[in-house]
Structure formats: C-alpha cells, structure tokens
ZAKE-487670 format. One record per residue (C-alpha): residue number from 1; x, y negated, z negated. Coordinates in nm, 4 decimals, decimal comma. Layout:
# residues N
+-----+----------+----------+----------+
:  nr :       px :       py :       pz :
+-----+----------+----------+----------+
: NUM :        X :        Y :        Z :
...
+-----+----------+----------+----------+
END
This chain:
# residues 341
+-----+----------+----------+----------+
:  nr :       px :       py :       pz :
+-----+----------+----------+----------+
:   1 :  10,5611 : -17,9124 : -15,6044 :
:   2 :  10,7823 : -17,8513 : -15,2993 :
:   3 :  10,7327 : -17,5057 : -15,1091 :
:   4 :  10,9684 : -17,3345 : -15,1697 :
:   5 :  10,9550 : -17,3876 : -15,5542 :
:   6 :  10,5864 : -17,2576 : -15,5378 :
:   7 :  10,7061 : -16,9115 : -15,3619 :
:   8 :  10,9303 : -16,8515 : -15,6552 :
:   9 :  10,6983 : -16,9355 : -15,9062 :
:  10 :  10,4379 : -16,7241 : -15,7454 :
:  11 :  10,6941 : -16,4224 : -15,6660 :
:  12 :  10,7983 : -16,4629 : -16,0740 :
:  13 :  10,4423 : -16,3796 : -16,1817 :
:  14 :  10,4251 : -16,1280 : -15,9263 :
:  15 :  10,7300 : -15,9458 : -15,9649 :
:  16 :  10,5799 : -15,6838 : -16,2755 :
:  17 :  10,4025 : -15,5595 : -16,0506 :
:  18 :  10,6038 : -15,4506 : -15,7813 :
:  19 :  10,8660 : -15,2260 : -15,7245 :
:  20 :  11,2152 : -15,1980 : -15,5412 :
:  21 :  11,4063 : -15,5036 : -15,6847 :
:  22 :  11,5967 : -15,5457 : -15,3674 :
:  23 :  11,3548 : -15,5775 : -15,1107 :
:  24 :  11,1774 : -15,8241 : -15,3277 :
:  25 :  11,5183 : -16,0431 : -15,3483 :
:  26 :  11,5216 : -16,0031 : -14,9970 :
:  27 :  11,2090 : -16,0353 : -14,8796 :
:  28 :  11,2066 : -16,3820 : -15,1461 :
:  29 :  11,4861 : -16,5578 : -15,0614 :
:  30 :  11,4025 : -16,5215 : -14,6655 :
:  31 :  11,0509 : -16,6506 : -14,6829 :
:  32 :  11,2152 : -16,9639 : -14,9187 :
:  33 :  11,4485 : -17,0386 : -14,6769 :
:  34 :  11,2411 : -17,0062 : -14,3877 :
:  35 :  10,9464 : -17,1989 : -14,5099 :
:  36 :  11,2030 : -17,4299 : -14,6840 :
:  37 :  11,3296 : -17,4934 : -14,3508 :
:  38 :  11,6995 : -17,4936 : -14,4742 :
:  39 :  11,6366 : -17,7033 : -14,7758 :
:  40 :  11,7061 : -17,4174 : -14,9963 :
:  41 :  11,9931 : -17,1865 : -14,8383 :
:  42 :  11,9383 : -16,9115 : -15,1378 :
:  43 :  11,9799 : -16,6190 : -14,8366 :
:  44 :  12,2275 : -16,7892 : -14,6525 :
:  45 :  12,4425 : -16,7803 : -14,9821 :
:  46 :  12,4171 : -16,4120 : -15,0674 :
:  47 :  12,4232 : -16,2946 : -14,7773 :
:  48 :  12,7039 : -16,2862 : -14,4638 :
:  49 :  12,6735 : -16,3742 : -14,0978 :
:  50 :  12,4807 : -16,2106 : -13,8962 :
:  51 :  12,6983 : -16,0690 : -13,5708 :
:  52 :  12,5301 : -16,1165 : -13,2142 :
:  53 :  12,5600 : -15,8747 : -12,9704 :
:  54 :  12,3679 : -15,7648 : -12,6360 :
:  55 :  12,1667 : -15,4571 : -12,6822 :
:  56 :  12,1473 : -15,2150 : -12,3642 :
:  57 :  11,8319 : -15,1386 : -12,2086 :
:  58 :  11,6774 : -14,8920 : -12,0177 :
:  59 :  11,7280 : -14,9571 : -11,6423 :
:  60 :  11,4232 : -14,9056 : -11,5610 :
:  61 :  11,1597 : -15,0180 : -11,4336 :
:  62 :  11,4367 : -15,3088 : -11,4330 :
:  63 :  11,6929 : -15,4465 : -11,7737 :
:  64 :  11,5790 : -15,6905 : -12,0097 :
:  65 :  11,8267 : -15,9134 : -12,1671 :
:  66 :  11,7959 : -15,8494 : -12,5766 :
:  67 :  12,0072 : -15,9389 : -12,8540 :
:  68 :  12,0756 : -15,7612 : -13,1428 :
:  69 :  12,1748 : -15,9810 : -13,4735 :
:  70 :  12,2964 : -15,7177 : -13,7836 :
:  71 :  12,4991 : -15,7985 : -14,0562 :
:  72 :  12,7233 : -15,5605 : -14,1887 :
:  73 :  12,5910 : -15,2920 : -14,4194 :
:  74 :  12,6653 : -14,9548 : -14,5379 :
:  75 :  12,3423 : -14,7829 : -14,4243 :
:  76 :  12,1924 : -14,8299 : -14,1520 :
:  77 :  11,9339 : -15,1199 : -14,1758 :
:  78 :  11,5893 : -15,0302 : -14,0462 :
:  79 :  11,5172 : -15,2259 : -13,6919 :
:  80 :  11,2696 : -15,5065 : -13,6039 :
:  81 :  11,2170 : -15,6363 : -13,2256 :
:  82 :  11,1240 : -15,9816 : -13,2711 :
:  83 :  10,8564 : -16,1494 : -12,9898 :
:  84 :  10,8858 : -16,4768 : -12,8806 :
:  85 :  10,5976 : -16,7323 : -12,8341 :
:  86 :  10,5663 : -16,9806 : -12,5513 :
:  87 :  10,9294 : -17,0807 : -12,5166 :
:  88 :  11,1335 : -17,1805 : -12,1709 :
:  89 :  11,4330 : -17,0701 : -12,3657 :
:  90 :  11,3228 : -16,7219 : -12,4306 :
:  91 :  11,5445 : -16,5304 : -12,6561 :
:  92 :  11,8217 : -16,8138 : -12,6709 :
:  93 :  11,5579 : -17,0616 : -12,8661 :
:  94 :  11,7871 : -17,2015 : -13,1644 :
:  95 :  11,4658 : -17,1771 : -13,3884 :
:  96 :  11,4027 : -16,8536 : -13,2607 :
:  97 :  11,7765 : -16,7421 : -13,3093 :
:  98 :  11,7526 : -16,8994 : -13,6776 :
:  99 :  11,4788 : -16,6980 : -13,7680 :
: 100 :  11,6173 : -16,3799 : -13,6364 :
: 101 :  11,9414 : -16,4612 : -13,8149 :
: 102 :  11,7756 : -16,5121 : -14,1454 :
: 103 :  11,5857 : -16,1740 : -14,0845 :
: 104 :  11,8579 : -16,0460 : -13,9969 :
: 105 :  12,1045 : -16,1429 : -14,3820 :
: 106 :  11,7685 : -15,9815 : -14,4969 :
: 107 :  11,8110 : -15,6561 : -14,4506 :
: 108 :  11,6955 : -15,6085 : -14,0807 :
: 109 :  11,9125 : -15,5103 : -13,7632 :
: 110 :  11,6748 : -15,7814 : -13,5564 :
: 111 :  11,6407 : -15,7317 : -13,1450 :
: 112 :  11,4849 : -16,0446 : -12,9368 :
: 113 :  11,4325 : -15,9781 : -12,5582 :
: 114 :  11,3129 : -16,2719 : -12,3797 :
: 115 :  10,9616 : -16,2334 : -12,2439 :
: 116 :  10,9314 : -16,3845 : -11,8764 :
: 117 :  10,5707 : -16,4725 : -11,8759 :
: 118 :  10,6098 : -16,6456 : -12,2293 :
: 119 :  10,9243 : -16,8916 : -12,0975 :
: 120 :  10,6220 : -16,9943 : -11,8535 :
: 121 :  10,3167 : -16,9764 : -12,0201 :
: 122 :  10,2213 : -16,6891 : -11,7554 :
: 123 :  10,1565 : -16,3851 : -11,9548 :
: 124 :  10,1224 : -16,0659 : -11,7757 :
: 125 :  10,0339 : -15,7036 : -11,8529 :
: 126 :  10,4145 : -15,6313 : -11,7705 :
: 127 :  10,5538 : -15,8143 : -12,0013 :
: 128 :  10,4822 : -15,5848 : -12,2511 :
: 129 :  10,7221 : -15,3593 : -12,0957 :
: 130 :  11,0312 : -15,6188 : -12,2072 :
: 131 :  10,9109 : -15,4867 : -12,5366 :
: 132 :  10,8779 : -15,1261 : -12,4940 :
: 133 :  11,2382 : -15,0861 : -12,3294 :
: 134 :  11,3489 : -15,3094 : -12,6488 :
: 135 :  11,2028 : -15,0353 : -12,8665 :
: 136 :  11,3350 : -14,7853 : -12,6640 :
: 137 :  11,6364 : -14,9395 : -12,6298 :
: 138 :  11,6894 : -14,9275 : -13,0591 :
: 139 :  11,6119 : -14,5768 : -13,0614 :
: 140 :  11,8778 : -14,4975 : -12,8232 :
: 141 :  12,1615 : -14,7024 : -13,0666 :
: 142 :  12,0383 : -14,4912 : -13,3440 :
: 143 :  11,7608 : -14,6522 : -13,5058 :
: 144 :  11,4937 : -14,4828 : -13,5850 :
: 145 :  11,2725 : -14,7056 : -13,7907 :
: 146 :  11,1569 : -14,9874 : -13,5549 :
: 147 :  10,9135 : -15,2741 : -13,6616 :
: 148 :  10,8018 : -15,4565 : -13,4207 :
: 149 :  10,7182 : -15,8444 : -13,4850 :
: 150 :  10,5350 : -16,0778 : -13,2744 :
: 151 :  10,4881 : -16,4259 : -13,2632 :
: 152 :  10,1812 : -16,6428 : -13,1611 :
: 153 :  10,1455 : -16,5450 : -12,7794 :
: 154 :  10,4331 : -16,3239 : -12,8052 :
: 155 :  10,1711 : -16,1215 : -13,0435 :
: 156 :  10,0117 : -16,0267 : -12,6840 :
: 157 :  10,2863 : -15,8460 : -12,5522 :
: 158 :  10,4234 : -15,7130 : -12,8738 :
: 159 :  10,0919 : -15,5137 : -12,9827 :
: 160 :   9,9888 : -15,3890 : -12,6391 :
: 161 :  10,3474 : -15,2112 : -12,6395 :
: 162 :  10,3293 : -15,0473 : -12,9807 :
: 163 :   9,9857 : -14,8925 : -12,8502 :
: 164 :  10,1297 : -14,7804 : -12,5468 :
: 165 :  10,1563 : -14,3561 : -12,5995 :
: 166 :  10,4984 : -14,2904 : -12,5468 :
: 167 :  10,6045 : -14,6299 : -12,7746 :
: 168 :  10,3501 : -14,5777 : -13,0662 :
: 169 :  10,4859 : -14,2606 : -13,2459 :
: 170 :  10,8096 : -14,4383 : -13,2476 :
: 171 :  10,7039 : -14,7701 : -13,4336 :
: 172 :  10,6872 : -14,7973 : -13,8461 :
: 173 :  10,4670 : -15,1022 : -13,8863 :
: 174 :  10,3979 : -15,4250 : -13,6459 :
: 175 :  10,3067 : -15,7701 : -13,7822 :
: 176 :  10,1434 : -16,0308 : -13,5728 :
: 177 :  10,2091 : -16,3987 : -13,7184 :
: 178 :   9,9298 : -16,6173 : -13,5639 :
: 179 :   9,8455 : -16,3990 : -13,2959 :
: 180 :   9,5455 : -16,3310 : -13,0996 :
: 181 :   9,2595 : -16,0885 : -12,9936 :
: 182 :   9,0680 : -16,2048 : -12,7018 :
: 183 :   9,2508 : -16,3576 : -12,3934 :
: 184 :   8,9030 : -16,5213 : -12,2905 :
: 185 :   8,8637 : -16,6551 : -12,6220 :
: 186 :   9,1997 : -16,7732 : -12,6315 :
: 187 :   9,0990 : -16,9586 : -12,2971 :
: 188 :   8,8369 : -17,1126 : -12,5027 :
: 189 :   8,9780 : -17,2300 : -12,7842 :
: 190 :   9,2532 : -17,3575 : -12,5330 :
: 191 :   8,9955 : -17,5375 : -12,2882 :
: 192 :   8,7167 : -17,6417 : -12,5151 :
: 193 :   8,8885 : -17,6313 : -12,8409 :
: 194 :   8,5769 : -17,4231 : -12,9815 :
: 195 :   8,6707 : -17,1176 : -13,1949 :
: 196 :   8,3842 : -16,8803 : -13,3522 :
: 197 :   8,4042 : -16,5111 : -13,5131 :
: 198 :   8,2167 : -16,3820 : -13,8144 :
: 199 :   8,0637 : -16,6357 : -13,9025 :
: 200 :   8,3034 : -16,8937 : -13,8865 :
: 201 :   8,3164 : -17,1230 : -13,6252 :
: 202 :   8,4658 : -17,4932 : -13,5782 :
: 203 :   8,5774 : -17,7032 : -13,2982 :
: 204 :   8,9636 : -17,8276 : -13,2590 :
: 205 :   9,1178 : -18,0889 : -13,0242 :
: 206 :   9,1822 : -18,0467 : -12,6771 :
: 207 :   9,5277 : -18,0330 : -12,5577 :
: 208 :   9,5314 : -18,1571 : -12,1805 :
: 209 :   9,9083 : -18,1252 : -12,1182 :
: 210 :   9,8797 : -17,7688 : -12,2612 :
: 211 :   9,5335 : -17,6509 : -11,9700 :
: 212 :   9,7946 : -17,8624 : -11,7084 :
: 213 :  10,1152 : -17,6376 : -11,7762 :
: 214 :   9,9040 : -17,3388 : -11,7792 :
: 215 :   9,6968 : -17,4203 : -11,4248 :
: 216 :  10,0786 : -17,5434 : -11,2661 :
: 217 :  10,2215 : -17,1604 : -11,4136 :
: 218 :   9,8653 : -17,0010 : -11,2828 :
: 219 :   9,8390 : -17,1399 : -10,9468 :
: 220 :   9,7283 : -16,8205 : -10,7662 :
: 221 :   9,4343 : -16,7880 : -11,0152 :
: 222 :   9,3191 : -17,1368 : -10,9945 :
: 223 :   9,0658 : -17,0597 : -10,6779 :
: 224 :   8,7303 : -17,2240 : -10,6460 :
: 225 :   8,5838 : -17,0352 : -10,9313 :
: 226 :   8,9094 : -17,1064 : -11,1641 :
: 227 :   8,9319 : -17,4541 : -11,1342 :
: 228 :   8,5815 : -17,4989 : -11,2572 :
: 229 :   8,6825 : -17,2540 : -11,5440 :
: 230 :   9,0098 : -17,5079 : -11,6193 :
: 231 :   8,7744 : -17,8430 : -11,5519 :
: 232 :   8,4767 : -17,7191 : -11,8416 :
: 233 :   8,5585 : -17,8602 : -12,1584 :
: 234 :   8,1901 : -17,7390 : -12,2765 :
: 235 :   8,2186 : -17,3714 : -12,4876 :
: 236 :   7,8363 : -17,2793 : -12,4014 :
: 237 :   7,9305 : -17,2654 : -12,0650 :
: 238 :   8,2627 : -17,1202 : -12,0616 :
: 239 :   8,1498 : -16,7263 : -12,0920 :
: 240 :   7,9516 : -16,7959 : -11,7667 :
: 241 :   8,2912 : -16,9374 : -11,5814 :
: 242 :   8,4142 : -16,6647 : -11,6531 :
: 243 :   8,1588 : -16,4223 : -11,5058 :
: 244 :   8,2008 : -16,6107 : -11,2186 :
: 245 :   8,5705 : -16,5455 : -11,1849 :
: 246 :   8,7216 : -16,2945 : -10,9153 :
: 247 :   8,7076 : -15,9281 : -11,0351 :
: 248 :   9,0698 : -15,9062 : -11,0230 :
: 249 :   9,1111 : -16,2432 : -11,2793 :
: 250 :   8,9036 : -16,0868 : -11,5149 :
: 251 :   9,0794 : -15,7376 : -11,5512 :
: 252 :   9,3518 : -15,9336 : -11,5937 :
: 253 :   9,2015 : -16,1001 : -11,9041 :
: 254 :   9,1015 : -15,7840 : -11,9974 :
: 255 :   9,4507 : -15,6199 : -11,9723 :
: 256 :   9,5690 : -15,9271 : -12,1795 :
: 257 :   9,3106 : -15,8769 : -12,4118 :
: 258 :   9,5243 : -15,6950 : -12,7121 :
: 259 :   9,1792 : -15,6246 : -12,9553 :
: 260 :   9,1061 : -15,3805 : -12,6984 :
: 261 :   9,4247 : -15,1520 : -12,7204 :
: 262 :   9,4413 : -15,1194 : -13,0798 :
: 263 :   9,3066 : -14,7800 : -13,1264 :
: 264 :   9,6400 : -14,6921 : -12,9424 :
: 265 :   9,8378 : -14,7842 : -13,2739 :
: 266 :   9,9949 : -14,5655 : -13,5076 :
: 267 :  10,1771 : -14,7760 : -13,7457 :
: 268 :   9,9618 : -15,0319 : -13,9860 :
: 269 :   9,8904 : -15,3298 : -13,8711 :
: 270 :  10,0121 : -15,6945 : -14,0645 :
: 271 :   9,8182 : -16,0407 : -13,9425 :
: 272 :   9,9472 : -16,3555 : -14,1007 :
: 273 :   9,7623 : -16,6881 : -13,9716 :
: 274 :   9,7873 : -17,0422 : -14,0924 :
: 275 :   9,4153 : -17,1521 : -14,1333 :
: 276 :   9,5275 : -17,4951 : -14,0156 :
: 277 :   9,7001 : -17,3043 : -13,6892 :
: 278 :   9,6378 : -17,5953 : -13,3997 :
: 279 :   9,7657 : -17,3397 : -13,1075 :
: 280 :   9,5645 : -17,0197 : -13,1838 :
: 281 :   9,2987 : -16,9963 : -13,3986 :
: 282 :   9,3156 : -16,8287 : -13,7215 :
: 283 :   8,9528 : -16,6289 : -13,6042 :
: 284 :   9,1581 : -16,4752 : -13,3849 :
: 285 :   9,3402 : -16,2981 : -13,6531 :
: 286 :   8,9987 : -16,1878 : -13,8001 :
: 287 :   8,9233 : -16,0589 : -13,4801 :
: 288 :   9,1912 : -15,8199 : -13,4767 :
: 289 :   9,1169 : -15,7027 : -13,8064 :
: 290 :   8,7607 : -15,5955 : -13,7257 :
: 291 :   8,9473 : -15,4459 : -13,4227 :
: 292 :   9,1731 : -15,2305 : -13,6004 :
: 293 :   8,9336 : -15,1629 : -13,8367 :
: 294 :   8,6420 : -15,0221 : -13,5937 :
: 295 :   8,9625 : -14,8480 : -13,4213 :
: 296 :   8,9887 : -14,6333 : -13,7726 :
: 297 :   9,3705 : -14,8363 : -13,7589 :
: 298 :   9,4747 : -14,9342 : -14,1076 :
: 299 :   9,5413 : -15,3287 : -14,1014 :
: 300 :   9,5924 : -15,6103 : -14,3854 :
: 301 :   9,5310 : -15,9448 : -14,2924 :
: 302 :   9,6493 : -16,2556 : -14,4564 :
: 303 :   9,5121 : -16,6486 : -14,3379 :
: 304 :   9,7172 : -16,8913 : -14,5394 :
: 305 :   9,7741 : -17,2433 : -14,5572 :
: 306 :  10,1361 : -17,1805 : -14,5791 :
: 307 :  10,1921 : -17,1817 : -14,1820 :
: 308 :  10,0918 : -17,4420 : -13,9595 :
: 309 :  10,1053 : -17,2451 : -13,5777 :
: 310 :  10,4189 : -17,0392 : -13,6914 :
: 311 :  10,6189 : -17,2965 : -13,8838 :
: 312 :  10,6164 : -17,3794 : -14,2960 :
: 313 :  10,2732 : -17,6145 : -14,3902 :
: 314 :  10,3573 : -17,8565 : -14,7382 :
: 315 :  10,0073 : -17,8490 : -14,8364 :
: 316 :  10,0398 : -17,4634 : -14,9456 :
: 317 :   9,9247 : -17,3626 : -15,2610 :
: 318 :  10,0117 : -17,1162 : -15,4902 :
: 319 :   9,7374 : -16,8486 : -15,4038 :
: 320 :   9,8365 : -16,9026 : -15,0123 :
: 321 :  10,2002 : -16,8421 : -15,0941 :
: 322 :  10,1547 : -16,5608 : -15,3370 :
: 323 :   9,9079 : -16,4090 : -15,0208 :
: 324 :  10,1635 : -16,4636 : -14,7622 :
: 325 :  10,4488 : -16,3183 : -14,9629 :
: 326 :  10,2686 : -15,9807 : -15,0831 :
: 327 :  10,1493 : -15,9068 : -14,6874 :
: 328 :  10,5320 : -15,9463 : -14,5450 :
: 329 :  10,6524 : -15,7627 : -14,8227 :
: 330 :  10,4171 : -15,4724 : -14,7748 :
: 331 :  10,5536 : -15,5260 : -14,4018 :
: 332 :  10,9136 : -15,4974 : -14,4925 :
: 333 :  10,8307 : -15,1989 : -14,7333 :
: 334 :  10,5969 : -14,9880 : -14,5144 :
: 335 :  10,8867 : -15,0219 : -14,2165 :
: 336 :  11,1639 : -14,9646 : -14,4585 :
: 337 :  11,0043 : -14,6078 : -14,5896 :
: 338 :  10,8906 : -14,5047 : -14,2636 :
: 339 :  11,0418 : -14,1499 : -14,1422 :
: 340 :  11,3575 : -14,1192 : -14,0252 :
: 341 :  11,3852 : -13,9767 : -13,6658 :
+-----+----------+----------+----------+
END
C-alpha cells in the first residue's frame, strides 16, 4: 500500500476523534503530498499559489535575506519561520522552496531566511540570530502567532532562538523534524557512527566525505588536538578527544548544544524523527525530550518510520503514519490557537 494511501486510511479512522474539520483537511492533504512527493497533488488542487515575496528584517546586528510565501486568505494566516538543514543554497533550495510552498496552500504565511553556517556545514552560535530577526521580523508585518520550524541541523539554530528571552514570549509552538540535542554527540554519531541514549544504542555507517566537508568548513578548529578528534573513528575514545580540545572549541560545542537551552522555551515543544534517520540519529530526538522534560517544558515526541533524514520512507506503516500525522497536527493546532498579540 503506497504512502500516501496509508495516511488517508489512517487519518479516516482517526478523524472521530478530532476536531476542527479544516485544519485536519489541511494538515492531511499537506503531509500526502509531501510524503507522496508529488504523486498525489490533493493540496496543490484545492488550494492557489502561494505568492513570494522578501520579508524585511531588522537591521541589526546586520539583514538576513527571508522570504515570505502566503497565499491569499481572508484572515490573517498564523506564521511559521521555516529552518533550513545543511544546504549551499540556503533559502533558494527548490526542495526547500517546495515544502514551504506546500505549507504555505496549507494555511501558513511561511518565512525561510537562509542560515550562513548551514550553506557550509559551519554552524555557529550566531546563526541563531538569522532566526530571531525572522521572528522579529513577522511580528513587525503583523503576525502575531509565529511557529517556528526547524529542520535536521537547522533544528540547532531554530530552538536556541525560540529560548532566547526577548524571542520566547513571542513564539506559539516550535517543531524540530530530525533534529538534535548534543553537538558532541552529534560529532559522534558523525565520526564514529555510534549513537546511544536511554537505553538504546546502535552503530551506523561512517560517512567520510561528510567528517572531510566539515574539517575543510572548520579549518581554524582543526589544531593538534582537533585533528585527532576528526581522525578517531572509535566512540570509547571520542569523549576523551574531546576533553582534550581547546577551552574555547568546547564552549563552542556547548553553545551549539540546543538540550541545554531548553528551559528557555515557552511554547511546547514537537520532535518528529525517522527511526531509520542516516544523518542524525533518532536518540537525539529522545534526548531532547528528557531535556524539555527535566526543564518542566511541555514536549511530544514522535520517531516514525515515515521519514528517512527529513524526506518520505515507503516502508511506513500505518501506526508510524497515524503517529506522525496526530504530532504535526497538534503542531498546526497549538500554533493556530495561540494568543493573538
């Protein structure tokens, strides 16, 4: 049974139980298409094109280029700023511009700023601030319910702005799709291909063109101490490399370390992870959870076998579906009755 045939099946059984019949057409026919990957245009069909237009941002501390995709609506739609993962293209990625177009015939008025760190897999504690001024930047067009939406690395960035204290009142819910906790694990999952929280623990394939992009974009970390850290391909040894690092390359990993901002939040927290996810573990997902949790944050978490890293899996069953459906819909809802202002 294809995908997207499953999510309607599974959104048919659930739809007794849930109210609002529009946001559950919505929220539907833009996880079918999406997963579908076109094969099923159901959104596309009911709904019209999305405009595209540049969204003003604060000047300061400098402009970051974001576009806004809305479709015209009577009411105002509430807004979403979309993260980016590792892309060169940043905010002009045509997958990247698909899904904020289909997000955006679903009810959302969708910004994407282009992170600089993630078009070269050199993430920074100021990138976070391309998302703040993006929040910032909705509020002062007259939105006042703003989601914010990050994907795989992008989740870095996205949540250590929405628990920033002068961004935080002003955010309705955030959703991290195959994000991460722990920069250092993140380095070992990436290096070793070990993975381990809770209880759950496994070992994934190395990818060596992924450590050489990162040590080219990383040059002035990769001293003595950091090439050993990018040479170790052994996980018992990895926590001591890292000890062993420069006192300034570990704050960093700390300040890139979103599990440790979360009691910042004030909006609930949405984790979607494919448990097949070959770029970021789906542990890391689980490690945000007990995060928000110990944080007193309130957080729903969701790993699925209907993602791969951040794109549709055809081995998804019915439960997976019916899982991943329920959390983005509680996503959509929770942002949609947010206050006003």
């Amino acid at each position: 049974m294809r995908v997207t045939a499953r999510l309607v099946l599974a959104v048919l059984l659930a739809l007794p139980f849930f109210a609002g019949a529009s946001s559950v057409i919505l929220t539907t026919s833009f996880l079918a298409e999406f997963l579908g990957q076109g094969r099923w245009r159901a959104l596309s069909a009911l709904s019209p094109e999305p405009a595209v237009r540049p969204l003003p941002t604060p000047p300061r501390p400098r402009p970051v280029a974001v576009d806004l995709h809305v479709r015209a609506a009577l009411l105002r739609p509430p807004a979403l700023v979309l993260v980016h993962g590792l892309s060169p293209e940043g905010k002009n990625d045509a997958r990247l511009r698909e899904a904020a177009g289909l997000l955006a015939r679903s009810g959302w008025a969708v910004a994407v700023p282009t992170v600089d760190g993630l078009t070269a897999l050199r993430l920074r504690p100021e990138d976070a601030s391309a998302v703040s001024a993006t929040v910032a930047a909705l509020h002062d067009a007259g939105y006042h319910r703003v989601a914010v939406l990050g994907i795989s690395l992008g989740a870095g960035p996205a949540l250590l702005a929405a628990a920033e204290p002068e961004i935080a009142a002003g955010v309705s819910a955030v959703l991290a799709l195959g994000g991460y906790a722990s920069a250092v694990e993140l380095l070992r999952y990436t290096l070793t291909g070990a993975y381990d929280h809770g209880g759950v623990s496994g070992r994934h394939r190395v990818q060596e063109a992924t450590i050489a992009q990162f040590a080219r974009a990383n040059t002035e970390l990769v001293d003595e101490a950091g090439r050993r850290l990018v040479e170790n391909r052994d996980p018992a040894s990895l926590d001591a490399l890292v000890r062993a690092l420069p006192q300034s390359t570990r704050d960093l990993l700390d300040a890139l370390s979103p599990g440790r901002r979360l009691g910042g939040l004030r909006a609930p927290l949405f984790l979607i992870h494919g448990r097949q996810d070959p770029a970021v573990p789906f542990t890391e997902s689980l490690r945000l959870e007990a995060a928000a949790r110990a944080a007193g944050r309130p957080v729903r978490a969701a790993i699925v076998g209907a993602v791969g890293h951040v794109e549709a899996d055809r081995r998804a069953g019915l439960a997976d579906l019916l899982q991943l459906w329920a959390t983005f819909y509680a996503f959509r809802l929770t942002a949609e009755r947010a206050p006003a202002g």
